[in-house]
Biotite code that builds the C-alpha atoms (Angstrom):
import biotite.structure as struc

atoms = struc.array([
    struc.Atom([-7.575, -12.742, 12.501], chain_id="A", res_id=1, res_name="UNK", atom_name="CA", element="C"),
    struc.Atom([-4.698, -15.446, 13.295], chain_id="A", res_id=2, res_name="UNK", atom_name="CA", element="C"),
    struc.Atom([-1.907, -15.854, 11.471], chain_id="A", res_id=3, res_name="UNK", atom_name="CA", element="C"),
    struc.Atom([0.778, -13.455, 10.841], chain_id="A", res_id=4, res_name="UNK", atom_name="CA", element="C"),
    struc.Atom([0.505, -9.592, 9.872], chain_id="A", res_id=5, res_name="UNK", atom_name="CA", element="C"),
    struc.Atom([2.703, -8.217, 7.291], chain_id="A", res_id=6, res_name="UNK", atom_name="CA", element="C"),
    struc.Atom([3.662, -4.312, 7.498], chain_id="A", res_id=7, res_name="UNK", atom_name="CA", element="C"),
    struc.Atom([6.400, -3.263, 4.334], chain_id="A", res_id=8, res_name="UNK", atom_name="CA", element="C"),
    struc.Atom([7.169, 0.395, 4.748], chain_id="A", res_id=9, res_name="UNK", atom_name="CA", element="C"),
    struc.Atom([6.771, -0.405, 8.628], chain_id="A", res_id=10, res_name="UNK", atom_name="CA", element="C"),
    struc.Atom([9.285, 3.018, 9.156], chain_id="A", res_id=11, res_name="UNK", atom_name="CA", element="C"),
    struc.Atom([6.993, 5.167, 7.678], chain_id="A", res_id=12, res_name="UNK", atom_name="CA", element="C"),
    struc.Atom([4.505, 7.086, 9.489], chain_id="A", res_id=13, res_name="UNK", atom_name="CA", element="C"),
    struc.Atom([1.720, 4.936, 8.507], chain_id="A", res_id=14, res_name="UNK", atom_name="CA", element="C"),
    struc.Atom([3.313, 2.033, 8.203], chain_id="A", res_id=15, res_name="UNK", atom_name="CA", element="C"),
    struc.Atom([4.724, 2.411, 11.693], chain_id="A", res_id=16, res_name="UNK", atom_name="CA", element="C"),
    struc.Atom([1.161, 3.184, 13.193], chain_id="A", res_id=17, res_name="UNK", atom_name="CA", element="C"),
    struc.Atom([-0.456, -0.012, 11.611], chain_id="A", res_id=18, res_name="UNK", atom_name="CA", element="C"),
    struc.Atom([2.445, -1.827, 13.211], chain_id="A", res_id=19, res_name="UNK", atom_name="CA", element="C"),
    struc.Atom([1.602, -0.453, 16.577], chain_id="A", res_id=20, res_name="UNK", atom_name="CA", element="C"),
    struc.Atom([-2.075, -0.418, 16.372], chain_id="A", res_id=21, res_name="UNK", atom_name="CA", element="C"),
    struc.Atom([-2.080, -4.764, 15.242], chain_id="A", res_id=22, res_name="UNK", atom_name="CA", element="C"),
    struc.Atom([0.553, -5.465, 18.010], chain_id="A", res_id=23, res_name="UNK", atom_name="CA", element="C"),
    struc.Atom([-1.790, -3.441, 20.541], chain_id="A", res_id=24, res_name="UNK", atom_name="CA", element="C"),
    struc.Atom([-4.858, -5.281, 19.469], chain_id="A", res_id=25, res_name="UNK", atom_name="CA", element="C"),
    struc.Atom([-2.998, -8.698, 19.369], chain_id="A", res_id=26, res_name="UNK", atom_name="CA", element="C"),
    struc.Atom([-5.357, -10.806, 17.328], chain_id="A", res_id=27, res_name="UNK", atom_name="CA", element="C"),
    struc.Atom([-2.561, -11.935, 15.079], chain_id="A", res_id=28, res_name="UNK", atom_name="CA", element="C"),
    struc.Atom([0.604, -14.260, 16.027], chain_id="A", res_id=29, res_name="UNK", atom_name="CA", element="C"),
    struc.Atom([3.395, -12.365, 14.960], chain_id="A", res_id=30, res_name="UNK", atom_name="CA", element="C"),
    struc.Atom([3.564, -8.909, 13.754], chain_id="A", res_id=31, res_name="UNK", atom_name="CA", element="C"),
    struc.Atom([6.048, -8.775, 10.698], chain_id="A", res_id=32, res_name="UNK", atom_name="CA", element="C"),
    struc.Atom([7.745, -5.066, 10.090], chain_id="A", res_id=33, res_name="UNK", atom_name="CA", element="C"),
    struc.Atom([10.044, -4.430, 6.872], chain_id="A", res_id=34, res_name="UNK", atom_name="CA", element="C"),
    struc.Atom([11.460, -1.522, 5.898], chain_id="A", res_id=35, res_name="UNK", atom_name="CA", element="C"),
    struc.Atom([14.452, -0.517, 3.135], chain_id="A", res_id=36, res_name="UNK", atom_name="CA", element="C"),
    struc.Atom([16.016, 2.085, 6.222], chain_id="A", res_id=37, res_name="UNK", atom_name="CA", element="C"),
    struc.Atom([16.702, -1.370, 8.162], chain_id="A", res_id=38, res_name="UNK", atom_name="CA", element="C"),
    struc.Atom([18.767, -3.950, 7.795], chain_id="A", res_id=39, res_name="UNK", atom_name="CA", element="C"),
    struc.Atom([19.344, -7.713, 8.619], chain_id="A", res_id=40, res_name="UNK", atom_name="CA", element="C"),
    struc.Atom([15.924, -10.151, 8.348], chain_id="A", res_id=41, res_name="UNK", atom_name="CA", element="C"),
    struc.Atom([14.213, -7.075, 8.426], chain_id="A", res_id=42, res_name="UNK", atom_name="CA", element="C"),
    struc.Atom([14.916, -4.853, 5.784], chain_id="A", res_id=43, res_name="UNK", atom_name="CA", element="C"),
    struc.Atom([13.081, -4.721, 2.236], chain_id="A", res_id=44, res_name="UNK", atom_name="CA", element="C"),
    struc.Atom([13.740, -2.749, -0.908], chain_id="A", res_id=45, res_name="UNK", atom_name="CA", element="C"),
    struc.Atom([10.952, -2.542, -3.541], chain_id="A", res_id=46, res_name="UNK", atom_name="CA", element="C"),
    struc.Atom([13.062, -1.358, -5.836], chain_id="A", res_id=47, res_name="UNK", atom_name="CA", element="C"),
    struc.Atom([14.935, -4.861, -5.187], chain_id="A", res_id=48, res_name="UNK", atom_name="CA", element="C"),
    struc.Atom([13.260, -7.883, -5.702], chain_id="A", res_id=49, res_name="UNK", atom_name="CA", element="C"),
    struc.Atom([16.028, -10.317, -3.750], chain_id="A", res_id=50, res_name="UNK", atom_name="CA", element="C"),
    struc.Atom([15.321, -8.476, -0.879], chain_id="A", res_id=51, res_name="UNK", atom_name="CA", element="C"),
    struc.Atom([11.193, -8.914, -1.297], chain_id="A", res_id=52, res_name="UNK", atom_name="CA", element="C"),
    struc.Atom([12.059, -12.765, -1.706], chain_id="A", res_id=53, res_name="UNK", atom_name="CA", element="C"),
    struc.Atom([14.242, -12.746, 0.911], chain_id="A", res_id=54, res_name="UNK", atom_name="CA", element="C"),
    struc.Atom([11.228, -11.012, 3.056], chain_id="A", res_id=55, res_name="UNK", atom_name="CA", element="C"),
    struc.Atom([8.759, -13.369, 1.942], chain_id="A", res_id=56, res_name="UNK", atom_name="CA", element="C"),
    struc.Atom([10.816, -16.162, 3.151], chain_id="A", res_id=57, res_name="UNK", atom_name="CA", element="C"),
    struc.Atom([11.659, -15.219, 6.287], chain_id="A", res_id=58, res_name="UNK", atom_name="CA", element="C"),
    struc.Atom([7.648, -15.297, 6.888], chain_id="A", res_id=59, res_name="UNK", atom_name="CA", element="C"),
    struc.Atom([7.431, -18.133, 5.329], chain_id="A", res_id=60, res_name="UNK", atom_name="CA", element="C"),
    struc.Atom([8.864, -19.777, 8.735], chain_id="A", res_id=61, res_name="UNK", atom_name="CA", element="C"),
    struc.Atom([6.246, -19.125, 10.808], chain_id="A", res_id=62, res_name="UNK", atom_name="CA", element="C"),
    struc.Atom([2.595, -18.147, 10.616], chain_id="A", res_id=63, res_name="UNK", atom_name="CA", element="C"),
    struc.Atom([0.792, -18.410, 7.143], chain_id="A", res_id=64, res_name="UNK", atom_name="CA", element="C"),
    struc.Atom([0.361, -14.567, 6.354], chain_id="A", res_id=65, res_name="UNK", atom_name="CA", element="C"),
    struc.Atom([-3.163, -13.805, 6.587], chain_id="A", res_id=66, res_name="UNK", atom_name="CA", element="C"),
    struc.Atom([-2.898, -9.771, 6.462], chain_id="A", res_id=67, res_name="UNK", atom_name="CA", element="C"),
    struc.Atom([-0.388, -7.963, 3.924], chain_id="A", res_id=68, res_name="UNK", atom_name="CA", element="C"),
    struc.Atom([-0.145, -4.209, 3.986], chain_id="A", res_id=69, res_name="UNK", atom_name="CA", element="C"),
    struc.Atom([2.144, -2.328, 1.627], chain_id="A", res_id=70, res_name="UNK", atom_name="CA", element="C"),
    struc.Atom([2.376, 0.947, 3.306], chain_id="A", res_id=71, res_name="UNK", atom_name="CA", element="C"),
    struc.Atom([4.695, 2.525, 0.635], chain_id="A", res_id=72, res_name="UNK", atom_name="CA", element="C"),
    struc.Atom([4.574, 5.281, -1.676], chain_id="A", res_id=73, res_name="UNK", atom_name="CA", element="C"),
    struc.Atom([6.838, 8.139, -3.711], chain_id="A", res_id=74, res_name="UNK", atom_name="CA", element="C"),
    struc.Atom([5.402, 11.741, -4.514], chain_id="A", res_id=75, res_name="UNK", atom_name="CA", element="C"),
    struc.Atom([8.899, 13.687, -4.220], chain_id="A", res_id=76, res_name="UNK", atom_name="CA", element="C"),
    struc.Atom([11.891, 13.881, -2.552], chain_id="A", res_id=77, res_name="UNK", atom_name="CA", element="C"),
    struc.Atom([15.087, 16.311, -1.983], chain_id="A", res_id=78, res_name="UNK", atom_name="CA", element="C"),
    struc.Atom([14.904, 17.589, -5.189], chain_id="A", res_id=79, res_name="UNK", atom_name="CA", element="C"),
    struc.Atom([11.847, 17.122, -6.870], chain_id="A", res_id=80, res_name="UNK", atom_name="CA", element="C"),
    struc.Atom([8.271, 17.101, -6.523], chain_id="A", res_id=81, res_name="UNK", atom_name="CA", element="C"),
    struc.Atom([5.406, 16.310, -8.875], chain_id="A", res_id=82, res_name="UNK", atom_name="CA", element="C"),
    struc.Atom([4.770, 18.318, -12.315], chain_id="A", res_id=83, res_name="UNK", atom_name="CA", element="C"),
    struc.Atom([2.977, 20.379, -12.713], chain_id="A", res_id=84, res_name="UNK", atom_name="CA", element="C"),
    struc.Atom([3.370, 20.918, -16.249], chain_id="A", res_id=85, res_name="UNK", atom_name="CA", element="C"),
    struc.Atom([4.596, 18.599, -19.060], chain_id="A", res_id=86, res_name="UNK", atom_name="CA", element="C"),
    struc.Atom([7.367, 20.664, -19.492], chain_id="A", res_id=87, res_name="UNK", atom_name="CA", element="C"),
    struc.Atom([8.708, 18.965, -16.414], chain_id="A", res_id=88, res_name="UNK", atom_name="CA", element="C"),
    struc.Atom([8.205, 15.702, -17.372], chain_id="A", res_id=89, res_name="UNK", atom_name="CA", element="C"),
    struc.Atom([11.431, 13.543, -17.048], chain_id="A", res_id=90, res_name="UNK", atom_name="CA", element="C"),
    struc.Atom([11.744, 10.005, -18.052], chain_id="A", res_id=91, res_name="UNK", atom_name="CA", element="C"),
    struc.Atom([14.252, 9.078, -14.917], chain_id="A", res_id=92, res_name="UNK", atom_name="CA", element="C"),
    struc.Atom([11.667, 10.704, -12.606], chain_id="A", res_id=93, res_name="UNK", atom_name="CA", element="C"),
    struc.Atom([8.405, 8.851, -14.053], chain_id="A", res_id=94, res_name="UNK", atom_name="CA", element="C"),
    struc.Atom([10.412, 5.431, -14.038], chain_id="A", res_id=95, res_name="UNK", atom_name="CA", element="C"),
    struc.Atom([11.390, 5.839, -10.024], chain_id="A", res_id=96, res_name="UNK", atom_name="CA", element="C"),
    struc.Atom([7.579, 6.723, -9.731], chain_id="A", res_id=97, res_name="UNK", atom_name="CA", element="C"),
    struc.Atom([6.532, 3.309, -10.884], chain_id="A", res_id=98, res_name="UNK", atom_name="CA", element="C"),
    struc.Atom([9.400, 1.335, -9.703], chain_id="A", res_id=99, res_name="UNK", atom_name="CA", element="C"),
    struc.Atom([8.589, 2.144, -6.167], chain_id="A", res_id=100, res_name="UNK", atom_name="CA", element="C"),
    struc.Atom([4.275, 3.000, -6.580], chain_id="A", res_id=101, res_name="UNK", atom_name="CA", element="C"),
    struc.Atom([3.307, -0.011, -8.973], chain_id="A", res_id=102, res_name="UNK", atom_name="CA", element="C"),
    struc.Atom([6.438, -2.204, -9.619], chain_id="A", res_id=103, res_name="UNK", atom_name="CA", element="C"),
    struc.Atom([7.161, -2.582, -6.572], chain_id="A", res_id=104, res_name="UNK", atom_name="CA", element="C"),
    struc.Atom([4.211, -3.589, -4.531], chain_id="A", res_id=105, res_name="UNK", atom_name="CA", element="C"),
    struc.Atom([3.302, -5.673, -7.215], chain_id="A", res_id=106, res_name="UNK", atom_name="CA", element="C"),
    struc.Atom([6.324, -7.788, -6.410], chain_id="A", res_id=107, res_name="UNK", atom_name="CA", element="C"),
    struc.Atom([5.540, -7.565, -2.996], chain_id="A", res_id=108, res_name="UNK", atom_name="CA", element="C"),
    struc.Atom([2.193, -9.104, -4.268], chain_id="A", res_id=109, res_name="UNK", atom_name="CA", element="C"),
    struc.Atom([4.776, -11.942, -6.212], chain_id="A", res_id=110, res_name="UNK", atom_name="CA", element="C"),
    struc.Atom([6.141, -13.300, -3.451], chain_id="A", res_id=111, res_name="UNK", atom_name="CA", element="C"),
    struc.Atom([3.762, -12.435, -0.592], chain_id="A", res_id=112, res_name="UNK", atom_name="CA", element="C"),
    struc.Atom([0.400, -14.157, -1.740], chain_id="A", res_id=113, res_name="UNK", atom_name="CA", element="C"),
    struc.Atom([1.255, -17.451, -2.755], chain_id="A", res_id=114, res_name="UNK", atom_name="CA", element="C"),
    struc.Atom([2.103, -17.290, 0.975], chain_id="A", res_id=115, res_name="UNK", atom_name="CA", element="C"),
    struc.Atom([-1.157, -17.637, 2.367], chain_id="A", res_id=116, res_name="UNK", atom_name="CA", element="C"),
    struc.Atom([-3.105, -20.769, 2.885], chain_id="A", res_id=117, res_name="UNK", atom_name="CA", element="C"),
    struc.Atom([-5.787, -21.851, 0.311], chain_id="A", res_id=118, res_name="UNK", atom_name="CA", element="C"),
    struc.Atom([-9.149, -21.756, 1.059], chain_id="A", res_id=119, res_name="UNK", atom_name="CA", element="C"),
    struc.Atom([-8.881, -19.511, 4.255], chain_id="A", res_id=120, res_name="UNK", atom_name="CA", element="C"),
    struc.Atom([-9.837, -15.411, 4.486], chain_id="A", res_id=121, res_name="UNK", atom_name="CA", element="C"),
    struc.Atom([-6.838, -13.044, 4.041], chain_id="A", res_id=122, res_name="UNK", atom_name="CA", element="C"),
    struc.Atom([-6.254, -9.544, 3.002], chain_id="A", res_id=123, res_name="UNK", atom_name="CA", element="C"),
    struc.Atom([-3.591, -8.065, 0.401], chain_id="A", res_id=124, res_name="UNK", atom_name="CA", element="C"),
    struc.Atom([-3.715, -4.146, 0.653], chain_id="A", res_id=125, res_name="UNK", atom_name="CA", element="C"),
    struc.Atom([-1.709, -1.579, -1.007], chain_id="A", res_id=126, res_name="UNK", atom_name="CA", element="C"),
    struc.Atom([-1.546, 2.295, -0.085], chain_id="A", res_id=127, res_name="UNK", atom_name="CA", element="C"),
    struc.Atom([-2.838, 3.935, -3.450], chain_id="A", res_id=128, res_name="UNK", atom_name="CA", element="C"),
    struc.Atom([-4.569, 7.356, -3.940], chain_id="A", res_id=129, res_name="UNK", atom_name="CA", element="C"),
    struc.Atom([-7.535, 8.857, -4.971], chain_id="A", res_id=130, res_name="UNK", atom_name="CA", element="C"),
    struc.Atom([-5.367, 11.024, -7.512], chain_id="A", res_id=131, res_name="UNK", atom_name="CA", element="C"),
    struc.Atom([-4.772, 7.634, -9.058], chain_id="A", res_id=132, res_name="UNK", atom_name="CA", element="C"),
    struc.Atom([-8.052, 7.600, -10.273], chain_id="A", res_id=133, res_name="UNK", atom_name="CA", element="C"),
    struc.Atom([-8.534, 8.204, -14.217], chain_id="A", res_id=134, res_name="UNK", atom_name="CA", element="C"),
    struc.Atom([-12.303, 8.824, -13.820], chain_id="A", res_id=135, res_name="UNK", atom_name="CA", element="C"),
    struc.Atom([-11.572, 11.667, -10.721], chain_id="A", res_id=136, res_name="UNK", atom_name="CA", element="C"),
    struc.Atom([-8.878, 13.677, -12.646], chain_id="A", res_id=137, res_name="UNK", atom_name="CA", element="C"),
    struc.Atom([-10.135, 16.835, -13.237], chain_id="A", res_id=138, res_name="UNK", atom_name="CA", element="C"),
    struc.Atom([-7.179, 19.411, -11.862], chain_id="A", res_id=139, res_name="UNK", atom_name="CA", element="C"),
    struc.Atom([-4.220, 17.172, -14.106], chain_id="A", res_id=140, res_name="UNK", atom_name="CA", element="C"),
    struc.Atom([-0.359, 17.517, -13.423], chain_id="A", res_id=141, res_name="UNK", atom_name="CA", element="C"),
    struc.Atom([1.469, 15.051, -11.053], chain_id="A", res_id=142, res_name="UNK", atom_name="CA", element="C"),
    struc.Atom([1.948, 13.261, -13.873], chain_id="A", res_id=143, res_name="UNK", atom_name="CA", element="C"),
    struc.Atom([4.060, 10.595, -12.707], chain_id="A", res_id=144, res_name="UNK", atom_name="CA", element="C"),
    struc.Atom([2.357, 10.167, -9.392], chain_id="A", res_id=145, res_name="UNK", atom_name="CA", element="C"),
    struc.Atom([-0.774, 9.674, -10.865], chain_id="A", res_id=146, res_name="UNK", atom_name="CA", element="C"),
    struc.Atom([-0.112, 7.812, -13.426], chain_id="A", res_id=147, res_name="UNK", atom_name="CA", element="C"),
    struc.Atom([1.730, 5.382, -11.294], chain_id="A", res_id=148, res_name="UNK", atom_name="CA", element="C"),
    struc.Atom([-0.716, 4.844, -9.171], chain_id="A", res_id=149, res_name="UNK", atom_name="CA", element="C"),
    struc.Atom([-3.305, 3.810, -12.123], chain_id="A", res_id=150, res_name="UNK", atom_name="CA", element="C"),
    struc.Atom([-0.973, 1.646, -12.760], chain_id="A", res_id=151, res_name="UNK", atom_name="CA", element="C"),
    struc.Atom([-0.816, 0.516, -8.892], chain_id="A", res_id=152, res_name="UNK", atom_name="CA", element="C"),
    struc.Atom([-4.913, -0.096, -9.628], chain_id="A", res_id=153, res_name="UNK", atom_name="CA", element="C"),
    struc.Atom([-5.015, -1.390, -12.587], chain_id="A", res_id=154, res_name="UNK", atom_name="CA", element="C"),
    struc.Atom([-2.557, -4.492, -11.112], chain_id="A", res_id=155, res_name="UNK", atom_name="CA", element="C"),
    struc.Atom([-4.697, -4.766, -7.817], chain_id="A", res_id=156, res_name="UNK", atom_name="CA", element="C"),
    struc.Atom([-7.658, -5.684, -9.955], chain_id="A", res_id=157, res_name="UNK", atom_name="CA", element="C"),
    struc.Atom([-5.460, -7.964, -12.024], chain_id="A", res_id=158, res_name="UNK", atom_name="CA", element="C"),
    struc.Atom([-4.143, -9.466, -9.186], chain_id="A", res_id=159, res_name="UNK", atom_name="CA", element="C"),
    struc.Atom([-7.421, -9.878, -7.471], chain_id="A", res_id=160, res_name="UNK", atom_name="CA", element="C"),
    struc.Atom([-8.703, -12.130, -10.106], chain_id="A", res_id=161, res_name="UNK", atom_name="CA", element="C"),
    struc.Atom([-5.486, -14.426, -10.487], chain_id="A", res_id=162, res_name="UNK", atom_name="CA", element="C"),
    struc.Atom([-5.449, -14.652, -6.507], chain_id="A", res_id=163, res_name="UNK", atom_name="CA", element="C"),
    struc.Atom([-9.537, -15.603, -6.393], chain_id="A", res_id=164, res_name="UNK", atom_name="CA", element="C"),
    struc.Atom([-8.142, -18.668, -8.991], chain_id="A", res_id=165, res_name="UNK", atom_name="CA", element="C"),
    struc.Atom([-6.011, -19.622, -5.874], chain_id="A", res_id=166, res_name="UNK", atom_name="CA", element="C"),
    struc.Atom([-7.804, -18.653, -3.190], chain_id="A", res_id=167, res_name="UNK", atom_name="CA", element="C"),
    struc.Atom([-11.459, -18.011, -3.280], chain_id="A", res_id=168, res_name="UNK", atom_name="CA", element="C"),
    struc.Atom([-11.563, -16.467, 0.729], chain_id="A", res_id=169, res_name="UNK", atom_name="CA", element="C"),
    struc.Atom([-8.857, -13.633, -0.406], chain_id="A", res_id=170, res_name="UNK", atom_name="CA", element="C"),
    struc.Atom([-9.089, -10.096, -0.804], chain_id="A", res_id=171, res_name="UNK", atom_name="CA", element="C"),
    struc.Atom([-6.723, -7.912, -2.839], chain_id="A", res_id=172, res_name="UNK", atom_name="CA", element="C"),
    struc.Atom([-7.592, -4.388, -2.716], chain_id="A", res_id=173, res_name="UNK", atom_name="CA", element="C"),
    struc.Atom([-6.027, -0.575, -2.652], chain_id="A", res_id=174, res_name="UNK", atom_name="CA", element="C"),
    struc.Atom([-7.032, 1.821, -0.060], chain_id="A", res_id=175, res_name="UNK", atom_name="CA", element="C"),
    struc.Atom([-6.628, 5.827, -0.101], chain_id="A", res_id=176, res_name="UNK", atom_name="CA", element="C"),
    struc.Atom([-5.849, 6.998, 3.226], chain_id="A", res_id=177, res_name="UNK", atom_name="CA", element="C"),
    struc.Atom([-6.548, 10.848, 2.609], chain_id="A", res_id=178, res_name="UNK", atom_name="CA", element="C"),
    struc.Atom([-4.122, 13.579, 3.353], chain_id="A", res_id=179, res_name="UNK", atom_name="CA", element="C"),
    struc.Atom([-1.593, 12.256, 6.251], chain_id="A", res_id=180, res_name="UNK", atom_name="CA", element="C"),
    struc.Atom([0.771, 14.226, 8.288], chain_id="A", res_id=181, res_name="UNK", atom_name="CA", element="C"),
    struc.Atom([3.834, 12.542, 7.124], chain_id="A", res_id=182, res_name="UNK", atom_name="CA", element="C"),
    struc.Atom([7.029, 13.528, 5.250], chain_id="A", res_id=183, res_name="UNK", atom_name="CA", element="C"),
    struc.Atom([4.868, 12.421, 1.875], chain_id="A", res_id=184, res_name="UNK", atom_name="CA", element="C"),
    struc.Atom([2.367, 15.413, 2.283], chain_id="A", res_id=185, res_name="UNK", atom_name="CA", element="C"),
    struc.Atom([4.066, 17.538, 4.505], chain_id="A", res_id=186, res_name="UNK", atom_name="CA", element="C"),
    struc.Atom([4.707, 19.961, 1.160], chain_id="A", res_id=187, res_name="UNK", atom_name="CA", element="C"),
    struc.Atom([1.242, 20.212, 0.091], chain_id="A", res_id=188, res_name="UNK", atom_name="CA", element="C"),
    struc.Atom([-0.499, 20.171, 3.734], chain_id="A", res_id=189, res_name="UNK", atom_name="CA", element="C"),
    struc.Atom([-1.138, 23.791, 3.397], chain_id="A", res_id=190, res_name="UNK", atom_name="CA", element="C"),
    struc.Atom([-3.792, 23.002, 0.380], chain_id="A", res_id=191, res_name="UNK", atom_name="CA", element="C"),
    struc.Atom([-5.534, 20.462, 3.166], chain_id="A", res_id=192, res_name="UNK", atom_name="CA", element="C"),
    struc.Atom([-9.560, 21.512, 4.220], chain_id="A", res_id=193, res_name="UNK", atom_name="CA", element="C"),
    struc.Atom([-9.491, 22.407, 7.957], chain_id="A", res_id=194, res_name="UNK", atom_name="CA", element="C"),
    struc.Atom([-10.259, 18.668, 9.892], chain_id="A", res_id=195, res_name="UNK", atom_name="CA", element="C"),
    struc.Atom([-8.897, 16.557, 6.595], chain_id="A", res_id=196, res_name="UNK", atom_name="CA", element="C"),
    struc.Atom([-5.295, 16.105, 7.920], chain_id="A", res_id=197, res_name="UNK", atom_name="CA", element="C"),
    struc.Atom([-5.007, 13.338, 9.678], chain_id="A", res_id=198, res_name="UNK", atom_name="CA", element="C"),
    struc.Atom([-2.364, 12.048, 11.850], chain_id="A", res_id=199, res_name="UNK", atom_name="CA", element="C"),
    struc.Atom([-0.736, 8.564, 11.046], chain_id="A", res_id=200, res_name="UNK", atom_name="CA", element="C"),
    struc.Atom([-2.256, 6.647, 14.193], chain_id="A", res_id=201, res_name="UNK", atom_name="CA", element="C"),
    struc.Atom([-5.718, 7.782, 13.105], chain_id="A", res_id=202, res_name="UNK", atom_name="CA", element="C"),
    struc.Atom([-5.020, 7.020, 9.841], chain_id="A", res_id=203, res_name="UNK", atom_name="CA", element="C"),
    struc.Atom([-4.391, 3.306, 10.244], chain_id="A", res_id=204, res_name="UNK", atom_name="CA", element="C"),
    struc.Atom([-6.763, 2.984, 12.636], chain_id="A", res_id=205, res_name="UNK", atom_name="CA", element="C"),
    struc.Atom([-9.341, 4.017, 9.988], chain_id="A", res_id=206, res_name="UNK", atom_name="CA", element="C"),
    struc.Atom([-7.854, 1.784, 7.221], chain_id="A", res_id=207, res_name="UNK", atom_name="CA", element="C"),
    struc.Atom([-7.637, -1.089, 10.032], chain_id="A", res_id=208, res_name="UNK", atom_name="CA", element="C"),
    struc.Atom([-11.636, -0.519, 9.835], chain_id="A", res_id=209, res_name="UNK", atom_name="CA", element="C"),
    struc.Atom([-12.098, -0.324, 6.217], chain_id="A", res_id=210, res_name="UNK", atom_name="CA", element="C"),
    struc.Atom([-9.992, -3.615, 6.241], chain_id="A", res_id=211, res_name="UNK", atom_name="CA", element="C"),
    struc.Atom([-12.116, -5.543, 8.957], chain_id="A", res_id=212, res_name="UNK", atom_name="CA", element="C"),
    struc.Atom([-15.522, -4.270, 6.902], chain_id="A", res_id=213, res_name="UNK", atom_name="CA", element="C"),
    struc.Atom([-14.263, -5.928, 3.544], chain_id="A", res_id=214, res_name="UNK", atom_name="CA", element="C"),
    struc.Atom([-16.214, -8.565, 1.424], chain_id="A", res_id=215, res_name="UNK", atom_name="CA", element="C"),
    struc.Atom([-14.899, -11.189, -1.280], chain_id="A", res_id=216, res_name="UNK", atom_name="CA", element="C"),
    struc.Atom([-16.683, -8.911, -3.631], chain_id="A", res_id=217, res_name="UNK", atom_name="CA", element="C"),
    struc.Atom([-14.431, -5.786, -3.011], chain_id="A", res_id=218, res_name="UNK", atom_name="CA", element="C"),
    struc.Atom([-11.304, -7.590, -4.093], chain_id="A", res_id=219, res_name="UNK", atom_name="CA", element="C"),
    struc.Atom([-9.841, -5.580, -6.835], chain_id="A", res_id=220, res_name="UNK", atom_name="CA", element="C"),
    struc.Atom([-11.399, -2.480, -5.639], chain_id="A", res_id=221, res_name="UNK", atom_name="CA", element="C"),
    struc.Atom([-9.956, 0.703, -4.462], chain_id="A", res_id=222, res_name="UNK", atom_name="CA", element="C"),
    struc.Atom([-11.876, 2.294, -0.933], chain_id="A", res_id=223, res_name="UNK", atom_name="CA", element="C"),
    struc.Atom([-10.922, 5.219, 0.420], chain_id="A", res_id=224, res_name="UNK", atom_name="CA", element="C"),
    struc.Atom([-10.334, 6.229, 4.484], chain_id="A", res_id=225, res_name="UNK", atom_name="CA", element="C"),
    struc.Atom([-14.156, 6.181, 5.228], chain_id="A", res_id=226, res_name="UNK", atom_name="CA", element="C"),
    struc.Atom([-14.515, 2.640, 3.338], chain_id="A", res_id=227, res_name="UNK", atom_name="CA", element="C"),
    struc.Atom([-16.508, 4.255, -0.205], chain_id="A", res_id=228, res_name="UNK", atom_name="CA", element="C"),
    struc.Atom([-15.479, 2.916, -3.360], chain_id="A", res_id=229, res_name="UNK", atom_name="CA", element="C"),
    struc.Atom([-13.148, 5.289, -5.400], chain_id="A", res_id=230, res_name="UNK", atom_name="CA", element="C"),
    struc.Atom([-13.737, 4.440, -9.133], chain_id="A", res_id=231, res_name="UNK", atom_name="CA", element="C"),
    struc.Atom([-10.933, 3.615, -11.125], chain_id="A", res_id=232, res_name="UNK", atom_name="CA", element="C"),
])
């Protein structure tokens, strides 16, 4: 693909290795990294939307985006983790869930895809989760994590068909990108089947593939790692 390549979360372990993997293979003009850690033209805040704006207009300069990859996500941090229980349930906790796993991303999706020329192919993908899914709960708790990233699916597939209004070549889909070794799962690795841990360069890598195999008709679908559908 030409164009430009859009990476937000680009200091994250993922988001990091799909940087390095599209500026190794070079088929795009510019590789575009954001991140909230960094500052200047660079940085990004989801839970910000000036700073998405600002983002999207600094691409705007140059190449037409034709690949946008939101490699963000929230599932705890110093001091807590998912519940497990609705005891636990906090209404702070569950809004900072879907400001940074749904709002978020779909701002990204605001500013990002009118970006992109009409009538040419491009790809919108967010990091969701299979946990996400309604139809594959069957263990419950992580409330706000899962139900956040519903509500991450539920606006990919609204998105999709707004963006197909626009632009009939575009794709706007979520991907799962199974357990990672990052600072995201690095709590719950021990829970991980023996050869389902994957490191972040392997993980982009296989979500770089899933990407290159996509359709027009999987817009507003969720795939996971090995490119199978993961009902909503």
């Amino acid at each position: 693909m030409s164009g430009s390549a859009v990476i937000i979360g680009a200091s994250g372990g993922i988001g990091a290795a799909f940087v390095a993997a599209l500026e190794d293979e070079g088929a795009f003009d510019i590789v575009h990294g954001f991140a909230r850690s960094w500052s200047g033209a660079r940085h990004i805040d989801l839970t910000d939307e000036a700073s998405i704006a600002a983002a999207a207009a600094h691409v705007a300069t140059g190449p037409a985006p034709t690949l946008v990859i939101v490699a963000t996500g929230l599932l705890h941090d110093t001091v807590r983790g998912p519940e497990k229980a609705m005891r636990e349930l906090d209404p702070v906790w569950l809004a900072r869930n879907f400001a940074i796993n749904a709002i978020g991303p779909a701002l990204v999706a605001k500013h990002f895809l009118p970006l992109g020329a009409k009538g040419k192919p491009a790809v919108f993908a967010v990091l969701s989760a299979r946990v996400g899914s309604i139809s594959d709960n069957k263990l419950g708790g992580w409330y706000g994590y899962r139900a956040s990233k519903a509500a991450l699916n539920q606006l990919v597939r609204t998105l999709a068909i707004e963006e197909k209004r626009r632009n009939d070549r575009s794709i706007v889909v979520a991907l799962h990108p199974g357990t990672v070794n990052t600072a995201l799962s690095k709590p719950f690795q021990s829970n991980v089947q023996p050869g389902r841990l994957f490191d972040a360069e392997r993980a982009a890598l296989q979500l770089l593939d899933v990407i290159e195999g996509l359709k027009v008709p999987d817009s507003g679908k969720l795939f996971d790692f090995e490119g199978k559908e993961v009902p909503f």
